[in-house]
N, C-alpha and C positions, 0 to 999 in steps of 0.2 A: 504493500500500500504506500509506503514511503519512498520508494525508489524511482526512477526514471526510466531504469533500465526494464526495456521490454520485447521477449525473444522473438524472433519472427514462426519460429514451431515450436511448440508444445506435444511431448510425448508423457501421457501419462497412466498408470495403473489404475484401475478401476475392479470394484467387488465383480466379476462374471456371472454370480449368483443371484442378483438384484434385476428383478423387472423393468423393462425400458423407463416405463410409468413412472416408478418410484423415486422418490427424490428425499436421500439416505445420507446425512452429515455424522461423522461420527462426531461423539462427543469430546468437546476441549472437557482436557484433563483442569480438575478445580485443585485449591489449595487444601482441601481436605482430602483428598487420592489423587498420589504421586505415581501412583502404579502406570510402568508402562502399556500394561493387558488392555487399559481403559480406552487408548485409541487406536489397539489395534482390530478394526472393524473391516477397515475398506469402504471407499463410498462410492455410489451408483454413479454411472453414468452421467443420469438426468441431474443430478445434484452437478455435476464437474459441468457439464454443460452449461446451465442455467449461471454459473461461478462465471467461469470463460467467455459465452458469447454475450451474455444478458449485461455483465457488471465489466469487462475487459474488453468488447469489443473482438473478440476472436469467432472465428469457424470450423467448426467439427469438419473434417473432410475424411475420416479414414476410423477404419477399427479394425484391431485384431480380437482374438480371443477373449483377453485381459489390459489390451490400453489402448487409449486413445487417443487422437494426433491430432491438434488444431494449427491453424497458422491464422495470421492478424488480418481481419476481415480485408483492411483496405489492400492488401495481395492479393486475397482472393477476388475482390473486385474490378481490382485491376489485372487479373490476369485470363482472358479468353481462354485460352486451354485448358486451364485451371478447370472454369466454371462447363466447358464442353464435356468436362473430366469427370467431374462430380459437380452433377446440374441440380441436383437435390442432396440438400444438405443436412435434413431432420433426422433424430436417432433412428428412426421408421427405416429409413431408406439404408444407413449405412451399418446397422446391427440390428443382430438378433441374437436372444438370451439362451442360449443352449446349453447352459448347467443350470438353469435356475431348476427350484422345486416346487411346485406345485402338490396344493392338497386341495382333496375335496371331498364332500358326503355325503355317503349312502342314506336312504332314507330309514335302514334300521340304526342310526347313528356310525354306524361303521366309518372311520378316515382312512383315505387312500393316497399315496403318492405317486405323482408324476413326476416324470423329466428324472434328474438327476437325483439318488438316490443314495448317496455316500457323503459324511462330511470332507470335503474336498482335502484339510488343508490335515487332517488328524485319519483320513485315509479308515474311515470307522462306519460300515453300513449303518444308513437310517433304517431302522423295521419299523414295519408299519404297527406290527404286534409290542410295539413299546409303546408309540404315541398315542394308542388308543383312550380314549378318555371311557368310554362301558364296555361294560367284560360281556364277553359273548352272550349269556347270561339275561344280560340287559339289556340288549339291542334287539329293537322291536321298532314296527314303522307305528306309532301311534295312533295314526288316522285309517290305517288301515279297515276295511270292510270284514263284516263276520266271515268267518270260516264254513258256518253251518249252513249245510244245504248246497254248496259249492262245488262245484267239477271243475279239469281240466278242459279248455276248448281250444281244438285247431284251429289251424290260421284255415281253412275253407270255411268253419263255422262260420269265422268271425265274421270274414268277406260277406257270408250270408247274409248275417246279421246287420252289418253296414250298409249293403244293399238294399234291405227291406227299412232302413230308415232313413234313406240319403234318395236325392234325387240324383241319377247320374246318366247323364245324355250321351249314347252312342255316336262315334264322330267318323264311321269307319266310313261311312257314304263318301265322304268329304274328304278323306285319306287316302283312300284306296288310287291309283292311276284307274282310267277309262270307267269312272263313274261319271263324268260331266253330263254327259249326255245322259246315263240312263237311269234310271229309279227319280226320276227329277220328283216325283211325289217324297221321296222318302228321307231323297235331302233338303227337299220344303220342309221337312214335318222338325227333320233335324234341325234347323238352323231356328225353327220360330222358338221350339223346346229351348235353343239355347241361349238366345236372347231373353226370352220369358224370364230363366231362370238367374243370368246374369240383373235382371230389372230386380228383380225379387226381392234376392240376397246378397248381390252387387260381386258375386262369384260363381263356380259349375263345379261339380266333379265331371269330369269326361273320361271315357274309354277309349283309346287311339290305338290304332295297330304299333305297337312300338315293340322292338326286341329283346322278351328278355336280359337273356344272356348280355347281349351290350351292358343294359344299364346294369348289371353286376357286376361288367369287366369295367366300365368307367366309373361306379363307387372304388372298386377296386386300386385301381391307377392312382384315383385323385387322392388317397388314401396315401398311396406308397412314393406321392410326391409331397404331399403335406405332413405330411409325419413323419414317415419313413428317411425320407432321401437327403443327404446332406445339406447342409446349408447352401452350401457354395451353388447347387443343384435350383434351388428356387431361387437365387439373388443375382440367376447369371438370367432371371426371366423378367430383372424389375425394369421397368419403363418409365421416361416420365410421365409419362398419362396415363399412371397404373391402374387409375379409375375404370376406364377404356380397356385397355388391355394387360395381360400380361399379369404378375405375381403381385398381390396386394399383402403386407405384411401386417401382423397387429397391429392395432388404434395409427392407420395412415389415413382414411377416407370413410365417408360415409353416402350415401345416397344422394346429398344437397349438394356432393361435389361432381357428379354427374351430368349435374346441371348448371354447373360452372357456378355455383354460388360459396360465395363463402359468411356461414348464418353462424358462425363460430361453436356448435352443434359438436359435441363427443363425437368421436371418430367410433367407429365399430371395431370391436373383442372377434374380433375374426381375421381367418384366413382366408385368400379366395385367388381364384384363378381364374380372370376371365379372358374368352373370347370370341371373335364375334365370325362373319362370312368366312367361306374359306378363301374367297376368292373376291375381292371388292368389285364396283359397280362400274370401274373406270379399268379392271383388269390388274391391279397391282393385288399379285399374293402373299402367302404366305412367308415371313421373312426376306421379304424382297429386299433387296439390294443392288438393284441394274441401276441407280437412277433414274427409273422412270417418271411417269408424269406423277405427283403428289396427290393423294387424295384429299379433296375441299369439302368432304363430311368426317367431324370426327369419329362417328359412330362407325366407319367403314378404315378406320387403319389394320395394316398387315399384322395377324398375330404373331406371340414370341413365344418360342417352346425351347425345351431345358436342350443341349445339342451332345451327341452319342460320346466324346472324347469326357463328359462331365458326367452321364448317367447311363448303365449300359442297360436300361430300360427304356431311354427317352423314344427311340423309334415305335417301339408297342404302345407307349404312352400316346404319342400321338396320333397314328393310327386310329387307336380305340376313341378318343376323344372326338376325335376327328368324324369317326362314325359317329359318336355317338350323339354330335350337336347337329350332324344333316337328319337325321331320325327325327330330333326333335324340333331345331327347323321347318321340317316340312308338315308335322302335324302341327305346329305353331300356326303355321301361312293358309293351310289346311281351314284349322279353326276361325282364322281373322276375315278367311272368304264366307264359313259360312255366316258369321255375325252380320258383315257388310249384307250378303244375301236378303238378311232379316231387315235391316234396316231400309234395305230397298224397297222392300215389299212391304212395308209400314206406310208407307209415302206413294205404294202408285195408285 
């Protein structure tokens, strides 16, 4: 604080353990405990951050594992490369927490641990069977429904059972190829049901021809790239328009940023992976890179997928994706013609 002297890079250690979120100062040792133990904590991230850019004037541009690397904003301002280099500067974009631990709970009280499961620096399993707060004994879902009288029911029952209480509009007229022409009564009958139903309850269940097996290989996939796959694996997918496309990390965007607003609105506690055509409207595809003509809708840029030298899953991953958003696609487009249909026929 009293000095002049001020470096143009900042390399410094950080807890790895600590949620991006969290903003974690260890405590100044008082005159009543001299002990060294008192500040050996390690502080977050967000806390060094908020130190550095908020109160110093500096920029996060880099992380590894355990430190972080700023240099004094007016460099990075001034330097084009720099900013072509690392065009998004937020902890979002340039970390992700991969030892932190995570707990959560069952509804018999039970606690569970996620992520990283050892104390890092004492090398000593956390058990879950230590931290429990009620013994087997006592864990009970308290709201739970009587037991008496109760059966087990298969997932066909249930379907049953949902069916006989749900409205749900068959869309298969309207999916199918070389229906346009024929059954024209039964895709009239379809599209008014689904309008009706959309008036109603301002939503539909529907029934589309859709593939199995995909939508189980693409749970799958999105699975074994959000959880599973290294880091390096989703951050080689981030974008600056992550919104648009591409790997969205925790708390970077929320729905309001879609629409190019900024209502200063919580980010969303998720991950996501989006993307859009496979092929855009003007002909630029997927990872394009010819320099071709630019696409003037944002809704229609080139997606970004993880590439084979970083995941030796990425080629199935896309594939299956790839199927599995023209599936859905086309029962989407499917549905939006029969609504339009309804709507016409309200009006002739």
């Amino acid at each position: 604080e009293h000095s002049d002297w001020k470096p143009k890079v900042i390399c410094v250690e950080f807890n790895p353990t600590m949620p991006s979120d969290l903003i974690y100062i260890p405590p100044t040792p008082t005159p009543n405990n001299h002990t060294n133990e008192e500040s050996r904590h390690g502080a977050s991230l967000a806390a060094l951050v908020e130190l550095a850019c908020e109160q110093h004037d500096y920029v996060l541009i880099e992380t590894t594992l355990y430190n972080a690397f700023f240099i004094e904003k007016s460099t990075y301002q001034s330097n084009v490369a720099l900013q072509l280099l690392v065009p998004d500067t937020s902890i979002e974009a340039l970390h992700e927490t991969t030892m932190g631990t995570s707990l959560y709970q069952l509804y018999d009280g039970t606690l569970k641990l996620w992520g990283c499961q050892k104390l890092l620096w004492h090398r000593i399993p956390i058990k879950e069977s230590v931290i429990q707060m009620l013994s087997p004994q006592e864990r009970n879902f308290p709201f739970a429904p009587s037991s008496e009288g109760t059966q087990q029911v298969d997932n066909d029952t249930l379907y049953q059972t949902f069916e006989a209480n749900n409205t749900i509009i068959d869309v298969h007229s309207w999916c199918s190829p070389g229906n346009e022409t024929n059954n024209d009564s039964i895709r009239g009958q379809c599209a008014t049901a689904l309008l009706k139903q959309l008036e109603e309850d301002g939503f539909a269940y529907v029934r589309a021809p859709l593939d199995v097996p995909t939508c189980e290989s693409a749970l799958k996939f999105t699975k074994m790239f959000l959880q599973d796959a290294n880091e390096n694996v989703r951050r080689s997918c981030l974008v600056k328009d992550r919104a648009k496309r591409g790997y969205s990390p925790f708390n970077t965007e929320n729905f309001a940023s879609l629409l190019g607003l900024n209502n200063g609105g919580k980010n969303d506690l998720v991950r996501k992976f989006r993307l859009g055509p496979l092929s855009s409207a003007n002909g630029t595809k997927d990872n394009s890179n010819d320099g071709g003509t630019s696409v003037n809708n944002s809704l229609l840029q080139p997606n970004v997928w993880p590439r084979g030298e970083d995941w030796n899953q990425a080629v199935e991953f896309q594939e299956t994706i790839q199927h599995y958003y023209s599936q859905i696609a086309s029962a989407s487009n499917a549905i939006v013609s029969a609504i339009c249909h309804a709507l016409i026929q309200q009006h002739v």
